[in-house]
C-alpha positions as CSV (number, residue, x, y, z in Angstrom):
1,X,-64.0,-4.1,10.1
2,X,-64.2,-5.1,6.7
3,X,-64.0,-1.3,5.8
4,X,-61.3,-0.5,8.0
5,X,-59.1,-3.7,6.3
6,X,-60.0,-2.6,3.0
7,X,-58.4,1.2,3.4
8,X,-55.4,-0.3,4.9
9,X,-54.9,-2.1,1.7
10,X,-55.5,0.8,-0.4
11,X,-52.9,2.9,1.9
12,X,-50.6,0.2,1.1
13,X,-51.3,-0.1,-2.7
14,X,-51.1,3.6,-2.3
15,X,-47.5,3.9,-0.7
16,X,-46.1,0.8,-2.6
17,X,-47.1,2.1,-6.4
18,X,-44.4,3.2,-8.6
19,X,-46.1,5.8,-10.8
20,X,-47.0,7.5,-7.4
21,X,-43.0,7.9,-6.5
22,X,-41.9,8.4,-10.1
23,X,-44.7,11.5,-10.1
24,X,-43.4,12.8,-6.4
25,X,-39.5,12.2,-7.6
26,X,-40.2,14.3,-10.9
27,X,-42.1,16.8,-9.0
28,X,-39.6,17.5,-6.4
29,X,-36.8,17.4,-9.1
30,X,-39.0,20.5,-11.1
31,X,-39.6,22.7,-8.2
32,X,-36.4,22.5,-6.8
33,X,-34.7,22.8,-10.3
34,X,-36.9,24.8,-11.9
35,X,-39.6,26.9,-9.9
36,X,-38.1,28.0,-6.5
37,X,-36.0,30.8,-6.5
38,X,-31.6,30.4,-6.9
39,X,-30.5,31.0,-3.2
40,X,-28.7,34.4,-2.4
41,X,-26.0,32.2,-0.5
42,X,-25.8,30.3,-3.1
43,X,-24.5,32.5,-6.2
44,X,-22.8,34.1,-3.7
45,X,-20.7,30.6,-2.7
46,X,-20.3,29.5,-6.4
47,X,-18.7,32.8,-7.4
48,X,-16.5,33.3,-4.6
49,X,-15.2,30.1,-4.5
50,X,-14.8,29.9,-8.7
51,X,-17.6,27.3,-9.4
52,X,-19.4,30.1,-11.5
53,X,-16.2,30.9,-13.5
54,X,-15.4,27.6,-14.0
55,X,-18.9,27.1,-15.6
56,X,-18.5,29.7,-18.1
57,X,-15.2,28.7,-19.3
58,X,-16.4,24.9,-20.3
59,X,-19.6,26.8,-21.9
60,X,-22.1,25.1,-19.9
61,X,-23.2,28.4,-18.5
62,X,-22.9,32.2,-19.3
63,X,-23.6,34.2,-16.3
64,X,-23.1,33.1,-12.7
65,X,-27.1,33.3,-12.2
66,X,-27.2,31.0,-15.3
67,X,-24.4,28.4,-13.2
68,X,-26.2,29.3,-10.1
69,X,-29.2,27.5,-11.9
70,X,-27.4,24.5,-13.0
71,X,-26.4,23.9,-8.7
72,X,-29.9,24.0,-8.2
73,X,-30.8,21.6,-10.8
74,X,-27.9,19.1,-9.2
75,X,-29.6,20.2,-5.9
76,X,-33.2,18.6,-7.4
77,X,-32.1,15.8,-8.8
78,X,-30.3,14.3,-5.5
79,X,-34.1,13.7,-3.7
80,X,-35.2,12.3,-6.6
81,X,-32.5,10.0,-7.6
82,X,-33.2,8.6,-3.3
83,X,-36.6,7.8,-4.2
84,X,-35.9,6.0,-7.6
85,X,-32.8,4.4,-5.5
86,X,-35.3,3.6,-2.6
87,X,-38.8,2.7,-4.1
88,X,-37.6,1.2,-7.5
89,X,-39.7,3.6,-9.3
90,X,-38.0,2.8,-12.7
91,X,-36.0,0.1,-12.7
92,X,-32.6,0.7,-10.7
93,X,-30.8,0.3,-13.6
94,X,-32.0,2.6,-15.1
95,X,-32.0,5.4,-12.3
96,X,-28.3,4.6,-12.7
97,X,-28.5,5.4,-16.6
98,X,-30.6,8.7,-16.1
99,X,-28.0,10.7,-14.0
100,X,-25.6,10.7,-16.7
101,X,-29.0,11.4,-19.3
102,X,-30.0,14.5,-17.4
103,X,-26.1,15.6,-17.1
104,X,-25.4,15.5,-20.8
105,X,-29.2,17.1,-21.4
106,X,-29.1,19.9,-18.8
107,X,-25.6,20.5,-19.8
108,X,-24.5,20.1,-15.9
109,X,-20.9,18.7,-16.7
110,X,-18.7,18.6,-20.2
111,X,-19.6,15.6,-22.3
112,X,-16.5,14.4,-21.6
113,X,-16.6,14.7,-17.9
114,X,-20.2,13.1,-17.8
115,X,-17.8,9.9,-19.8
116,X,-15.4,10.0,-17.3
117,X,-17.8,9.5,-14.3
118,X,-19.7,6.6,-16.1
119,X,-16.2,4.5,-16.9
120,X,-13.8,5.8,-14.9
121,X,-11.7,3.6,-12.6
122,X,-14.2,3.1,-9.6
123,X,-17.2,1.4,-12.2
124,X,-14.3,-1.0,-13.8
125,X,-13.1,-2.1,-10.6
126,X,-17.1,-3.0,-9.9
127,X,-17.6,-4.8,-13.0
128,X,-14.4,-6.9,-11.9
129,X,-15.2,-8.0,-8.9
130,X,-19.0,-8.9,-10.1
131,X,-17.3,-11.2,-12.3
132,X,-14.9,-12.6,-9.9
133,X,-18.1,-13.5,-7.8
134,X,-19.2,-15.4,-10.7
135,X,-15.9,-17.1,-10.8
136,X,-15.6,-17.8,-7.6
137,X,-18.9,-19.6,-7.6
138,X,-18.9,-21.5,-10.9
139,X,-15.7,-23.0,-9.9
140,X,-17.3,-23.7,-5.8
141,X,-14.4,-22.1,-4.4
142,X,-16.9,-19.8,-1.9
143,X,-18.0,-23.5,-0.5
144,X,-14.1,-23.6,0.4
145,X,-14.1,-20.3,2.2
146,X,-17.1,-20.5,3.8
147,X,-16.0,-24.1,5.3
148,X,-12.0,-22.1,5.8
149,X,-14.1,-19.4,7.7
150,X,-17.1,-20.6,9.5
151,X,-16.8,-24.8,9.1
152,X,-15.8,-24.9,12.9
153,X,-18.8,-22.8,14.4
154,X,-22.7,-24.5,15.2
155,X,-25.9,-22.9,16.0
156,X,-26.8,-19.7,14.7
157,X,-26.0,-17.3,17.2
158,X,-22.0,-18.3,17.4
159,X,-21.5,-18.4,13.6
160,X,-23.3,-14.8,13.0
161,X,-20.9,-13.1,16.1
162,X,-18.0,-14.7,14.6
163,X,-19.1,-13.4,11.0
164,X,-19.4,-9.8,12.1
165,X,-16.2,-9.7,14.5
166,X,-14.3,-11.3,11.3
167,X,-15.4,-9.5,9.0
168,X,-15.8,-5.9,10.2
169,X,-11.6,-7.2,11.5
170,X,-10.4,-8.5,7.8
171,X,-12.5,-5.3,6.4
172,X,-9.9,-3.2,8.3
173,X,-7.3,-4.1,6.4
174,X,-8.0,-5.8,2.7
175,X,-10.2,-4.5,0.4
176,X,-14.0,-5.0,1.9
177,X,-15.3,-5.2,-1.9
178,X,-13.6,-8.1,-2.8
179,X,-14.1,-10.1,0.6
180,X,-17.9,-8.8,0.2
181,X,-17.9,-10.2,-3.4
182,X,-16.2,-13.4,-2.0
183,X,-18.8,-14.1,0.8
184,X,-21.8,-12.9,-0.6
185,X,-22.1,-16.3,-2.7
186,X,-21.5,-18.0,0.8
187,X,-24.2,-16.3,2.9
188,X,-26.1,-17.5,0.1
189,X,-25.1,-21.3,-0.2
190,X,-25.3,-20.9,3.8
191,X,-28.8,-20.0,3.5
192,X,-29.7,-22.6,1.5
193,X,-27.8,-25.3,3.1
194,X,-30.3,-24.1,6.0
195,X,-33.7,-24.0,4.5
196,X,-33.4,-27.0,2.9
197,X,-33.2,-28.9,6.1
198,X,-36.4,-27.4,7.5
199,X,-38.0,-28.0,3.8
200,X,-39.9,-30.7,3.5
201,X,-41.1,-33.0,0.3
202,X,-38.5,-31.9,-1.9
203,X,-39.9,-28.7,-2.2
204,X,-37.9,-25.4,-0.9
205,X,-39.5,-23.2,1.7
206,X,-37.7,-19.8,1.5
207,X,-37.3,-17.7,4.4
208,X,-36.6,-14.4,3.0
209,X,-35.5,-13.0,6.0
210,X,-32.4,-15.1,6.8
211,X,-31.7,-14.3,3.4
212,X,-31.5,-10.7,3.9
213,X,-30.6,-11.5,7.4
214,X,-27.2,-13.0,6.0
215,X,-26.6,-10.5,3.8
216,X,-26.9,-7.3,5.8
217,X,-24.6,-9.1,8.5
218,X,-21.7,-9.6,5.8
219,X,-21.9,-6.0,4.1
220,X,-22.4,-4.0,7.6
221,X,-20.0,-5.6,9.2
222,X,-17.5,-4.7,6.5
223,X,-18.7,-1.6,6.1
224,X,-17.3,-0.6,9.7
225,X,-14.6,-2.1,9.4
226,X,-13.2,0.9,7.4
227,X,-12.4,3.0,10.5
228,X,-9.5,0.3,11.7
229,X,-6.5,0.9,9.3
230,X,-5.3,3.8,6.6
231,X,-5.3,0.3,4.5
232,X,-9.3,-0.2,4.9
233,X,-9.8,2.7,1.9
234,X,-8.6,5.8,-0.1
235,X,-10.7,8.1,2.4
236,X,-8.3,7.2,5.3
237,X,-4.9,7.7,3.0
238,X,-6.4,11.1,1.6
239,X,-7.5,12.3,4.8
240,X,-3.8,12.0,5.6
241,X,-2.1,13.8,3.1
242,X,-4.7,16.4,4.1
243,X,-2.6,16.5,7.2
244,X,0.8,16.1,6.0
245,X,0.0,19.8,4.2
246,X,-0.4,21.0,7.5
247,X,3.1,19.4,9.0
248,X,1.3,17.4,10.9
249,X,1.5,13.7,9.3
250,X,-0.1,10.4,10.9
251,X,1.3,7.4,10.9
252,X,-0.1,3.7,10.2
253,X,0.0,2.8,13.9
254,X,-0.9,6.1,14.9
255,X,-4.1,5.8,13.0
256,X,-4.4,2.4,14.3
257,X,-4.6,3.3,18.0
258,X,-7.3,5.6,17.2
259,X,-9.8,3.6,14.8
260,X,-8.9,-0.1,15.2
261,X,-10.1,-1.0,18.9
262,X,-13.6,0.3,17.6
263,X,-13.9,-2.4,15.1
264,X,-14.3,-5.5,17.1
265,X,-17.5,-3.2,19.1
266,X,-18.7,-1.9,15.7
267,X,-18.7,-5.4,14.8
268,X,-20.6,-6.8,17.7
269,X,-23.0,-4.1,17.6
270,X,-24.0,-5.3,13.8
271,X,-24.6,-8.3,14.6
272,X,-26.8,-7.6,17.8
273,X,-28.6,-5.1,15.9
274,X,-29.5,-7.3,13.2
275,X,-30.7,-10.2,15.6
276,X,-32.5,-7.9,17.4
277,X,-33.9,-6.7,14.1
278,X,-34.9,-10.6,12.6
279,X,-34.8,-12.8,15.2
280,X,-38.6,-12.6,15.7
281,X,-39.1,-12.7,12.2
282,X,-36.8,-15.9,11.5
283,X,-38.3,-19.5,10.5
284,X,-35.0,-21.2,10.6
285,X,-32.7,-19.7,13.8
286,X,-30.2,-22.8,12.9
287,X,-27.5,-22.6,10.6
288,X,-25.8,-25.7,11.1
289,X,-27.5,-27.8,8.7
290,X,-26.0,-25.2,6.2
291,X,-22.7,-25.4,7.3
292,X,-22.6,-29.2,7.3
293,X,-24.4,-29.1,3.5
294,X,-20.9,-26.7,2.8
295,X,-18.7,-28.6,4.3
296,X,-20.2,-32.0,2.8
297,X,-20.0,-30.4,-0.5
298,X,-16.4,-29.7,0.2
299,X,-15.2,-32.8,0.6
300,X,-16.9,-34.2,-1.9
301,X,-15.1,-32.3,-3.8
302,X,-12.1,-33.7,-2.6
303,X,-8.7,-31.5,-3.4
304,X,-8.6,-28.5,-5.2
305,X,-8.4,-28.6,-9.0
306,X,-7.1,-26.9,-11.7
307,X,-9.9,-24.3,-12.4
308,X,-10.1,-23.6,-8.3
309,X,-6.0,-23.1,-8.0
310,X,-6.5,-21.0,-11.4
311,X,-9.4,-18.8,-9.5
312,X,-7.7,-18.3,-6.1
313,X,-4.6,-17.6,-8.1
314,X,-6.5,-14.9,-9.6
315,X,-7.8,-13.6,-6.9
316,X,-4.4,-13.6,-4.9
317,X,-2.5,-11.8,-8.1
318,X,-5.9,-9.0,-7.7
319,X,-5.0,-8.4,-3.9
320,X,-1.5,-7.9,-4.7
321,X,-2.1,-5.8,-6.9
322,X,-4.2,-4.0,-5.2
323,X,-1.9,-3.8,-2.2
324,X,1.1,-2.6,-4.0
325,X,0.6,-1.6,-8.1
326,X,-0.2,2.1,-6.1
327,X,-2.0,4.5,-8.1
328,X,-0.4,3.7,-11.3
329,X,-2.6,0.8,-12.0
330,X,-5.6,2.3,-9.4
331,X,-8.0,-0.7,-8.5
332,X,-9.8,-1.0,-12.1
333,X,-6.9,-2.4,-14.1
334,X,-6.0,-5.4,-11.9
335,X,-9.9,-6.4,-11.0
336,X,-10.6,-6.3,-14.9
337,X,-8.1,-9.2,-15.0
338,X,-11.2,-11.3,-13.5
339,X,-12.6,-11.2,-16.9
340,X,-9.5,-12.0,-19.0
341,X,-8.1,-14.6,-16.5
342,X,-11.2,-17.0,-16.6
343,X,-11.4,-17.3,-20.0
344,X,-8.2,-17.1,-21.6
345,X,-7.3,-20.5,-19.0
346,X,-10.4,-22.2,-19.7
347,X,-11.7,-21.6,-16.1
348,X,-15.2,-20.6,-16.9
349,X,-17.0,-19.1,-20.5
350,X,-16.8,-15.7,-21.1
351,X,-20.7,-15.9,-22.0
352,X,-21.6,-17.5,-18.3
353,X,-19.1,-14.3,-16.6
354,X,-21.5,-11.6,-19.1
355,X,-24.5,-13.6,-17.9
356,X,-23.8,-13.8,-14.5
357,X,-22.6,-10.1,-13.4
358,X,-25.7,-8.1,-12.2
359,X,-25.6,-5.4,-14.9
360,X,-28.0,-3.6,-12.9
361,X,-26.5,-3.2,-10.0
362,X,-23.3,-1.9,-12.1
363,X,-25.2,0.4,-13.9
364,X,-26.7,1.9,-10.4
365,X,-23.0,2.4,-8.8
366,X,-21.9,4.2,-12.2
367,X,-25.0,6.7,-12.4
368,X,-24.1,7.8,-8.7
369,X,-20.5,8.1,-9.2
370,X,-21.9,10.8,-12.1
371,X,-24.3,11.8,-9.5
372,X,-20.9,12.2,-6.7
373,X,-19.5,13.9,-10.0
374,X,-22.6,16.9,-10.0
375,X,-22.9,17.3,-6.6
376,X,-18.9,18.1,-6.5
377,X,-18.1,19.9,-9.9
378,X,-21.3,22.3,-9.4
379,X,-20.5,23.6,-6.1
380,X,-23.7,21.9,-4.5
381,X,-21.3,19.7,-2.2
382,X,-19.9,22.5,-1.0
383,X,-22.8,24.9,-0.5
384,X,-24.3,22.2,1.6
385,X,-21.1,21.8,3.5
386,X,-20.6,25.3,4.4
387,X,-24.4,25.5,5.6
388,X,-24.0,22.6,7.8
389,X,-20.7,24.8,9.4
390,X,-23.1,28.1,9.4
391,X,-25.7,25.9,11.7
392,X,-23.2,24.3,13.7
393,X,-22.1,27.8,14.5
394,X,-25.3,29.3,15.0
395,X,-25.8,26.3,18.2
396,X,-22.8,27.3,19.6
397,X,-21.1,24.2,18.4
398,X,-17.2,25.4,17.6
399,X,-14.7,22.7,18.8
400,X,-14.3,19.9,20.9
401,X,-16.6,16.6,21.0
402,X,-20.1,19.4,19.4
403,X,-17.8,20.2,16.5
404,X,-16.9,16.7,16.1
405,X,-20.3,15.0,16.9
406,X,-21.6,17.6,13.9
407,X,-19.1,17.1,11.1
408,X,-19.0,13.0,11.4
409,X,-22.7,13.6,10.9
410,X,-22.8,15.3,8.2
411,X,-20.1,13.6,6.6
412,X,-21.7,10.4,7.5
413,X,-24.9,11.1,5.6
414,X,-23.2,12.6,2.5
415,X,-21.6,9.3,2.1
416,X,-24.3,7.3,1.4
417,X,-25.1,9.6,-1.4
418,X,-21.5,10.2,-3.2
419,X,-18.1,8.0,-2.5
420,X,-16.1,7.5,0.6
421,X,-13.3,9.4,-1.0
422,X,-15.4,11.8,-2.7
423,X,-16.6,12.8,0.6
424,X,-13.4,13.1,2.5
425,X,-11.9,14.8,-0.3
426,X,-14.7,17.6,-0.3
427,X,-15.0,18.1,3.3
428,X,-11.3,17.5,4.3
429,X,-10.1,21.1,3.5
430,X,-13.2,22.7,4.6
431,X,-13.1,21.1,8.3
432,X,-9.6,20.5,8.6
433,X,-9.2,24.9,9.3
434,X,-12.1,25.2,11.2
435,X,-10.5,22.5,13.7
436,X,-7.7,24.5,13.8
437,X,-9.5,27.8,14.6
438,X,-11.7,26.5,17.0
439,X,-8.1,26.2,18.9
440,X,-8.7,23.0,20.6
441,X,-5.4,20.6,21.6
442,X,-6.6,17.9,19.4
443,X,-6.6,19.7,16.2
444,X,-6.6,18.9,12.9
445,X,-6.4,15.2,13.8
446,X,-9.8,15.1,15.2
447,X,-11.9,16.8,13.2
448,X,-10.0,14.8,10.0
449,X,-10.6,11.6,12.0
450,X,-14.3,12.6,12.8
451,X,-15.0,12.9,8.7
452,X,-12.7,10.0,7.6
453,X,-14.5,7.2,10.3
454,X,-17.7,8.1,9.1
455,X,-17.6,7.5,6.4
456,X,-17.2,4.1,6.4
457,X,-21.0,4.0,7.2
458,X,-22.7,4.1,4.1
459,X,-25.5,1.9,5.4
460,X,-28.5,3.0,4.0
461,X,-28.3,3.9,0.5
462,X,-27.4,1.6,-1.7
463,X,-25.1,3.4,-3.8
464,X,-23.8,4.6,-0.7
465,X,-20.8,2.0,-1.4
466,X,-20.0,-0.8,-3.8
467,X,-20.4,-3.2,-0.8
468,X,-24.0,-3.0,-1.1
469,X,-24.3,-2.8,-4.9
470,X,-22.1,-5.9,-4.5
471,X,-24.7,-7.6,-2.1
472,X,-27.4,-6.3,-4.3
473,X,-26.1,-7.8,-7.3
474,X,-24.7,-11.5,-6.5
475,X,-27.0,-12.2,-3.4
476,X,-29.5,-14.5,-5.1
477,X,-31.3,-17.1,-4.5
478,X,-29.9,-20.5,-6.3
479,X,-32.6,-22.1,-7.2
480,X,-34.7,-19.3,-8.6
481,X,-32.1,-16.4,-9.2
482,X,-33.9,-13.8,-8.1
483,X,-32.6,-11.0,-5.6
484,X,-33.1,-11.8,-1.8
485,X,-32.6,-7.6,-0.9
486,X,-34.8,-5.0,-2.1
487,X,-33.1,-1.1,-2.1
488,X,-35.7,-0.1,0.3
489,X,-34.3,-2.9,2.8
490,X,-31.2,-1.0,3.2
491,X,-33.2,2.2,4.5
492,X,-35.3,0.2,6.6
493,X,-32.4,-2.0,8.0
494,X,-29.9,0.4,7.5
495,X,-30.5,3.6,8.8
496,X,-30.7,3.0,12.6
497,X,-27.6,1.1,12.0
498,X,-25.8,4.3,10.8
499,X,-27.4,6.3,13.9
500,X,-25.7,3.6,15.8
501,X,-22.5,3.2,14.5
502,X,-22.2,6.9,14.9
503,X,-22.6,6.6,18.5
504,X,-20.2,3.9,19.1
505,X,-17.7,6.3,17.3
506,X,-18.7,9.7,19.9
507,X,-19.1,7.1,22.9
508,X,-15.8,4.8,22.2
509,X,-14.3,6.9,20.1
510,X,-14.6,10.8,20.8
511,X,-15.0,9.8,24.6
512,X,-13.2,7.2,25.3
513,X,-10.0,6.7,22.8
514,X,-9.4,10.2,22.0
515,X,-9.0,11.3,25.8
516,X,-7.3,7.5,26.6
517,X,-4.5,8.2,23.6
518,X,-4.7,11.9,23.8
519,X,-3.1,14.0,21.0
520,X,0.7,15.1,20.6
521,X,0.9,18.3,22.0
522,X,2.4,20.4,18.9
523,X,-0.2,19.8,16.2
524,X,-2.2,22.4,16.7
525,X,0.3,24.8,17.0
526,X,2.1,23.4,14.2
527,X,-1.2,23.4,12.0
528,X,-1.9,26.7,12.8
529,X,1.7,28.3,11.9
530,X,1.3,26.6,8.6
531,X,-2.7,28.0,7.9
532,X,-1.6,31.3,8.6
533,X,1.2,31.5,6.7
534,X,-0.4,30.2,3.8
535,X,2.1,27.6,3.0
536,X,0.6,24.4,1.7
């Protein structure tokens, strides 16, 4: 028995030691990269479609075997940036940090496009709303919200439900990031509020699985909250102007009719997944105590002060911004204002902002935008799309709900490894014709809506979204600071959840909605005038 306990422990060590994973994540990387052969299909794709050309003329290659190369080193490095993501091999960080390293080394993107990826507009508008999460809780104004939000609910079960619905809702339609970055300090605060009650003596007894608990109930639920509104994200505008070269443009509403009655169930479904998930693993299934610690704070506080109205000031002038500066000012320019705002009016010091943001977690978002930037530029995007069409077609699987059951899967999965938009703008051209040649009524709309919903389920890579780099990053606990989520908690709590959320969107969505709304009856023919034409 002894024996038998003492191997366990060894597998264990075994599966949990970071040398181990850096040594299979290098490994992988080499023979992919390095010692198997480049794909037929492959050259073939990157020349035809001008990824080989393009190569040459920026001097990172000189013959298309040579660029042919550099896609499979792009190709490598994607399993082995999952397991450093996943296992914490090297410190996440620092993952983050090597994806521009072996870009700039291998020569897989101009110097200057490898800078571009690493501090372009998506990293600056992380770094800003990391710092308004430190504002928002030096000042206590998450103790406001939480009490604005949740104050009214008891229990545990009522205030989680309510959570989900609201958030997945208020996701639909605001940016998720910032109301992530808001909450996250006030499922923490919640948690504590909690675990204090049950602790006794003075001294804390953590329950690290309401932490995470909390956490992953906030991020998921505004994760799915994406499919409800063109406002919830760029993938949902740029899947329509996609359609809009076709002739055939969606409206808000229209959009609307088809993606927002799924986000109430999506919601729901998060949250009953999750309790299914924790509930036996819970010490403290009572978040009241928590609530009322909030709330008592609150009021103790008594009205809102100068450095509070400063920060939800801010934060109102960010949204706004947001909401209407359009893509002149993009999202990075107005959240960087959450580092100028605070200081220059005395809210908070500019050394407690630079101390609080998780420099980590920004560090891990920028290396996979550089990582979204590879996979795109080199042709490797692509060459994976177009063989994920090839099998689909080899099945049988052409049109209707098979097409669409196969392309929100792929698209789904290749979101959690390069951005929302990133995805819909690689795949969008690429399925947006085959819907139209596979003839059927409810094309392109449905095959673009099939790619744009899922994509809003990034659930179980980190980098998948800043939602859960944001989660990552400020979800700490307050008395020791360290992080309540590990990376490999999003697999392991987040996968299933994607398999799920994709089947409320083929059960609700592809089976219910789509035939309950139907489609207007000129698209496809309009769609298809304009593809064979060639007029776009």
């Amino acid at each position: 028995m002894s024996h038998a306990i003492a191997s366990t422990n060894k597998e264990k060590k075994f599966l949990t030691h970071k040398t181990i994973w850096l040594g299979v994540g290098v490994s992988i990387f080499i023979i992919i990269g390095f010692l198997l052969p480049t794909s037929k299909s492959l050259l073939t794709m990157i020349v035809e479609n001008g990824f080989a050309k393009q190569m040459m003329d920026i001097g990172i290659a000189h013959s298309p075997e040579e660029a042919a190369r550099k896609t499979m080193m792009v190709l490598g490095i994607i399993p082995m940036a999952v397991i450093f993501f996943a296992t914490e091999a090297i410190p996440i960080g620092l993952t983050g940090i090597l994806m521009p390293i072996l870009a700039y080394f291998l020569e897989l993107l101009p110097r200057s496009m490898v800078g571009k990826s690493f501090a372009g507009d998506a990293p600056m508008f992380l770094l800003g709303v990391l710092a308004m999460g430190v504002v928002v809780v030096d000042v206590g104004l998450h103790k406001r919200l939480a009490t604005w939000i949740l104050g009214w609910t008891k229990g545990f079960f009522v205030p989680v439900i309510i959570l989900c619905i609201s958030m997945s809702v208020i996701g639909s339609f605001i940016s998720a990031h910032a109301m992530c970055a808001f909450m996250t300090p006030v499922m923490m605060a919640i948690y504590f509020g909690s675990v204090s009650a049950n602790s006794k003596n003075g001294v804390i007894e953590h329950d690290p699985n309401l932490a995470k608990f909390l956490l992953f109930s906030l991020c998921f639920a505004l994760n799915v909250g994406g499919v409800g509104s063109p406002a919830a994200g760029g993938r949902n505008v740029i899947m329509m102007g996609f359609w809009e070269g076709y002739n055939v443009p969606m409206d808000f509403f229209t959009w609307m009719k088809y993606g927002f009655p799924m986000v109430p169930i999506l919601g729901a479904v998060v949250a009953i997944y999750l309790l299914l998930m924790f509930s036996r693993k819970l010490k403290t299934k009572d978040l009241t105590p928590g609530l009322k610690a909030i709330k008592n704070e609150t009021k103790k506080m008594g009205k809102m002060k100068y450095k509070e109205y400063v920060a939800f000031g801010m934060l109102i002038l960010i949204l706004l911004l947001w909401i209407f500066g359009g893509e002149e000012l993009g999202l990075g320019g107005p959240a960087l204002l959450a580092l100028f705002i605070p200081v220059v009016f005395k809210v908070t010091s500019w050394r407690k902002i630079l101390n609080g943001i998780s420099w980590d977690a920004w560090f891990m978002y920028c290396g996979a935008l550089t990582l979204g930037a590879l996979l795109k530029e080199s042709g490797a995007a692509l060459w994976l799309a177009q063989s994920v069409m090839s099998i689909l077609g080899s099945i049988g699987i052409y049109s209707g709900i098979g097409l669409w059951i196969g392309l929100s899967s792929f698209s789904g999965l290749m979101t959690n490894f390069m951005s929302d938009a990133g995805t819909t703008a690689l795949l969008g051209p690429i399925v947006i014709p085959i819907g139209i040649m596979s003839g059927h009524m409810a094309e392109p709309w449905a095959s673009g809506l099939s790619v744009a919903f899922s994509t809003s389920f990034a659930h179980f890579l980190i980098v998948g979204t800043p939602n859960n780099a944001i989660v990552y990053g400020l979800g700490t606990y307050p008395d020791t600071g360290e992080r309540a989520i590990k990376p490999i908690d999003f697999i392991k709590y987040g996968f299933l959840l994607w398999v799920l959320s994709l089947v409320v969107v083929w059960v609700i969505g592809f089976l219910g909605i789509f035939n309950l709304v139907g489609f207007p009856e000129h698209i496809l023919e309009t769609s298809k005038a304009v593809l064979e034409s060639g007029a776009m």
